[in-house]
N, C-alpha and C positions, 0 to 999 in steps of 0.2 A: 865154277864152284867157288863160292866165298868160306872162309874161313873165317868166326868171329872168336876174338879171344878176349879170356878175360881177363881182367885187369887183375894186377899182382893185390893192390887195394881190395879188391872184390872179396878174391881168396881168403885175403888176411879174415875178413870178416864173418865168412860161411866156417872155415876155419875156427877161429874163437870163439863161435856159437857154438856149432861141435863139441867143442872141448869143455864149454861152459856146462852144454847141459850132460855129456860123461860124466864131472864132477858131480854135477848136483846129483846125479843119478847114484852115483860111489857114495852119498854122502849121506843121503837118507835111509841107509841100507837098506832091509826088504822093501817095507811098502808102507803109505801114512798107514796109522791107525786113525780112525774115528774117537773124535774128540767124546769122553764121558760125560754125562749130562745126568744133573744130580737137581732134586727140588730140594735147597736147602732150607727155603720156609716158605708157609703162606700163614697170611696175617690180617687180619681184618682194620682197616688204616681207619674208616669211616661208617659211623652207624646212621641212618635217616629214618624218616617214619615211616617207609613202607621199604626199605631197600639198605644195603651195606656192600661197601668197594672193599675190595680185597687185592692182595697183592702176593704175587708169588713169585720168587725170588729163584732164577734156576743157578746153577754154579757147574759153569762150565772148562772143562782141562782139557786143553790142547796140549797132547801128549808127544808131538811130532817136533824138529828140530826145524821148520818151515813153521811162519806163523798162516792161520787161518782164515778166510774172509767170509762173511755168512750174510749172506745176501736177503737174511729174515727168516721168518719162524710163524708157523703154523700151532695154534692149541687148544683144546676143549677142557675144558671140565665138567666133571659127571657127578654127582651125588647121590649117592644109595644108588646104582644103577642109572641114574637118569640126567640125562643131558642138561646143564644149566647155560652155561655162557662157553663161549666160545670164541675167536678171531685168526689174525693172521697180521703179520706185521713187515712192509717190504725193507725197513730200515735196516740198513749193511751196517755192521761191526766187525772188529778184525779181533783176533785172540793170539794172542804173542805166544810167542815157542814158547812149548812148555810152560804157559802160561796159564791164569785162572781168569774167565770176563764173568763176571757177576749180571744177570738180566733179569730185571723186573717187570714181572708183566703182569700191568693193572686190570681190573674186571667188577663189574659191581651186578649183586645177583639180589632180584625182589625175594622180600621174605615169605610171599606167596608161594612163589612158586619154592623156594628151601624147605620151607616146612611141608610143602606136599611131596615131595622129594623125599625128606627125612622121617617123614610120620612114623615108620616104624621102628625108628631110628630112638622117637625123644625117651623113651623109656630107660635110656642107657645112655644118655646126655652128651654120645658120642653119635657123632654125623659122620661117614665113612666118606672118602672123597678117591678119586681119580682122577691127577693132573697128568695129560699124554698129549704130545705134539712131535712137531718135526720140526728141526732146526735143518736151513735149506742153506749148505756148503756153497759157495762160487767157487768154480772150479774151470778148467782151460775149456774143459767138456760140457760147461753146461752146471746148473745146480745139482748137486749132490745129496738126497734127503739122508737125515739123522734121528731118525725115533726114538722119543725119550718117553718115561714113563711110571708115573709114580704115585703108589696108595701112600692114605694118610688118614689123620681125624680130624675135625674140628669139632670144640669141645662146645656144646649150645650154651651151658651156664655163662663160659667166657663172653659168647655174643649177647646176650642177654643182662651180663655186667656192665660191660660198654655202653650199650645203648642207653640203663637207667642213668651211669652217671654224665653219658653227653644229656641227658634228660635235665640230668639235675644243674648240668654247668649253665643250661640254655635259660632255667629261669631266673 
């Protein structure tokens, strides 16, 4: 019968992982919380003659004393009930403890299909919106989803200002 031992080296090292992950364990007391995910604006950047890019700006707080890594984001947008644009973005960003990452997520919607969307909408020059996605955590396990989700207006006089005077800058 052999007998293999391990190296005092060895120990030291399964040892101060041990210890390492106790502490980090003692440190983050309960458990992370899920990072708040807030639309803190959307904006219309660009008017065109059948079409306009918008941008929506989410403002996210990483609440945890560990910073975050987000392996991308999932999102739609809906107008008056109905599905306009949409996507998904695999690009990883990281959110500092207790930190705030600002994310802007561009989208350009035909005015076709807004206005058929909004038609019952134009009488009251407010277009009702629903920005909702998943912000997708990297985590030891695998991605983590985080559903975000948020009503809002867009005002049609404001798109219809913009567009006369990119109208007007153009001649």
């Amino acid at each position: 019968m052999r007998f293999h031992f391990i190296r005092l080296k060895d120990w030291m090292v399964v040892l101060g992982l041990a210890l390492s992950l106790t502490l980090l364990a003692c440190t983050t007391g309960n458990s992370l919380q899920d990072p708040r995910i807030d639309v803190e604006n959307i904006r219309i950047t660009s008017v065109y003659q059948d079409s306009l890019d918008l941008e929506g700006t989410l403002r996210i707080y990483n609440p945890n004393e560990l910073a975050a890594k987000a392996a991308g984001y999932r999102y739609r947008l809906d107008v008056e009930g109905r599905r306009l644009m949409g996507g998904e973005s695999t690009q990883p960003f990281a959110i500092a403890p207790r930190g705030t990452f600002r994310l802007t997520i561009p989208g350009t919607i035909a005015f076709a299909d807004l206005l058929a969307a909004a038609n019952t909408a134009l009488a009251q020059d407010k277009i009702k919106y629903i920005l909702s996605g998943t912000l997708l955590l990297d985590t030891l396990i695998g991605k983590y989803p985080v559903p975000f989700s948020q009503e809002g207006q867009l005002n049609l006089s404001e798109i219809l200002r913009e567009k006369t005077r990119q109208f007007l800058k153009g001649l």
